[in-house]
KETIZA-385023 format. One record per residue (C-alpha): x, y, z. Coordinates in Angstrom, 3 decimals, m for minus. Each point is the difference from the previous one (the first is absolute). Layout:
% KETIZA-385023
<r <X; Y; Z>>
...
//
This chain:
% KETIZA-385023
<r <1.859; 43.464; m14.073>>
<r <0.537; 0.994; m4.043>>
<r <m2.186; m0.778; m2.309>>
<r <2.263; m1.221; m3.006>>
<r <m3.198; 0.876; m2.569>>
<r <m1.150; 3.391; 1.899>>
<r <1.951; 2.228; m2.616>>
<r <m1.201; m1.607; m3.253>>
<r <m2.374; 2.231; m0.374>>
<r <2.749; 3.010; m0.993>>
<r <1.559; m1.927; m2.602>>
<r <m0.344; 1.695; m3.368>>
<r <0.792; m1.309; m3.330>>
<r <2.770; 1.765; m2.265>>
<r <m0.960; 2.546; m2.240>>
<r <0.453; m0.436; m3.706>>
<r <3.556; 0.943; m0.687>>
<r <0.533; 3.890; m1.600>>
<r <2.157; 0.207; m3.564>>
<r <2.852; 1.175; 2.499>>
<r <0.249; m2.509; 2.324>>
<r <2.879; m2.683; m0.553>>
<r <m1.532; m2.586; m0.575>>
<r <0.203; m2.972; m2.950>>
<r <m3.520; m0.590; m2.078>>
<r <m0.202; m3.524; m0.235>>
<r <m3.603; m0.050; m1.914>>
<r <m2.232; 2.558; m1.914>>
<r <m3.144; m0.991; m1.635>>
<r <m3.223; 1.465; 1.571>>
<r <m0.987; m0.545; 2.211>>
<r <2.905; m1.677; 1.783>>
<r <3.197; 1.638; 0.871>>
<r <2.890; m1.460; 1.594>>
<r <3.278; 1.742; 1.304>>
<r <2.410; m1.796; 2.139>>
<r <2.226; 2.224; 2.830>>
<r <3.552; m0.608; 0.796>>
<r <0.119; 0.173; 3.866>>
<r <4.109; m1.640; m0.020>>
<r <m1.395; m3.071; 1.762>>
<r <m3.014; m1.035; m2.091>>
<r <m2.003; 1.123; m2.521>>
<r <m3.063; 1.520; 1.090>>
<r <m3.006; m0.732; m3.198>>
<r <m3.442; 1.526; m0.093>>
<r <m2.704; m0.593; m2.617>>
<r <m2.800; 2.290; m0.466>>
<r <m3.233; m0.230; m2.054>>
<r <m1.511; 3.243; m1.073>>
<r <2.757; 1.495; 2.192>>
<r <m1.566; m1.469; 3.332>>
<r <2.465; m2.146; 1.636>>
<r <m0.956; m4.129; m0.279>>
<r <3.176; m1.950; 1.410>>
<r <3.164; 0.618; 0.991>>
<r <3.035; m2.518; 0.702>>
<r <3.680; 0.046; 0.379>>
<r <2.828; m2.097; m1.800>>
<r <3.969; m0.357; 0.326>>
<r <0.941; 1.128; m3.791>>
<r <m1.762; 1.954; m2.246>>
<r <m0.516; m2.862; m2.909>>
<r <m1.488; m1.511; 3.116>>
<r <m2.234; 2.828; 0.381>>
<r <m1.103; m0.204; m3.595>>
<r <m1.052; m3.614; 0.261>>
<r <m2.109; 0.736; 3.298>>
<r <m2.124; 2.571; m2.160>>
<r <m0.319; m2.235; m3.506>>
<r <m0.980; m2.690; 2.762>>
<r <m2.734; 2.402; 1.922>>
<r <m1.304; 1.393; m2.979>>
<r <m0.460; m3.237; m1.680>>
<r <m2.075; m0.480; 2.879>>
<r <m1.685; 2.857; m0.733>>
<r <m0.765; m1.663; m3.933>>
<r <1.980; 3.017; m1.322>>
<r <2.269; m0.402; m3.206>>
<r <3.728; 0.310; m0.362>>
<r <m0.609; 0.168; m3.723>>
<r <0.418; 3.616; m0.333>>
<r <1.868; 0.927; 3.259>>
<r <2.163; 3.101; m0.065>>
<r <2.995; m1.008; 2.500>>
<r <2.058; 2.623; 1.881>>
<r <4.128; m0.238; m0.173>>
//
């Protein structure tokens, strides 16, 4: 029989996104990063701190995707105050 939890183990986190990757910067303010991903069914959002990877979520619209971070990183008792949002 499977184990459902036997390959775990391999999963790696996502690197921190390259200048050339397409991909929308959501927040910018060390040392959190945020950059959302346009996969055609969902957006795909990461958050980094010191560019290691600290959650990760998925939302229907990108707006959506944008209050998922604020929301997280408010967690997080970070600041919106001087946020520098993506297009």
């Amino acid at each position: 029989m499977m184990d459902l939890f036997s390959e775990t183990d391999s999963a790696t986190s996502p690197a921190f996104p390259e200048e050339t990757d397409q991909i929308t910067k959501l927040y910018d303010l060390e040392p959190y990063t945020a950059f959302c991903e346009d996969l055609e069914f969902m957006w795909r959002w990461t958050i980094y701190r010191d560019k290691k990877l600290v959650q990760e979520g998925c939302s229907l619209t990108l707006d959506a995707s944008r209050h998922a971070v604020k929301h997280v990183l408010a967690f997080f008792n970070v600041s919106f105050n001087h946020q520098q949002q993506g297009a």
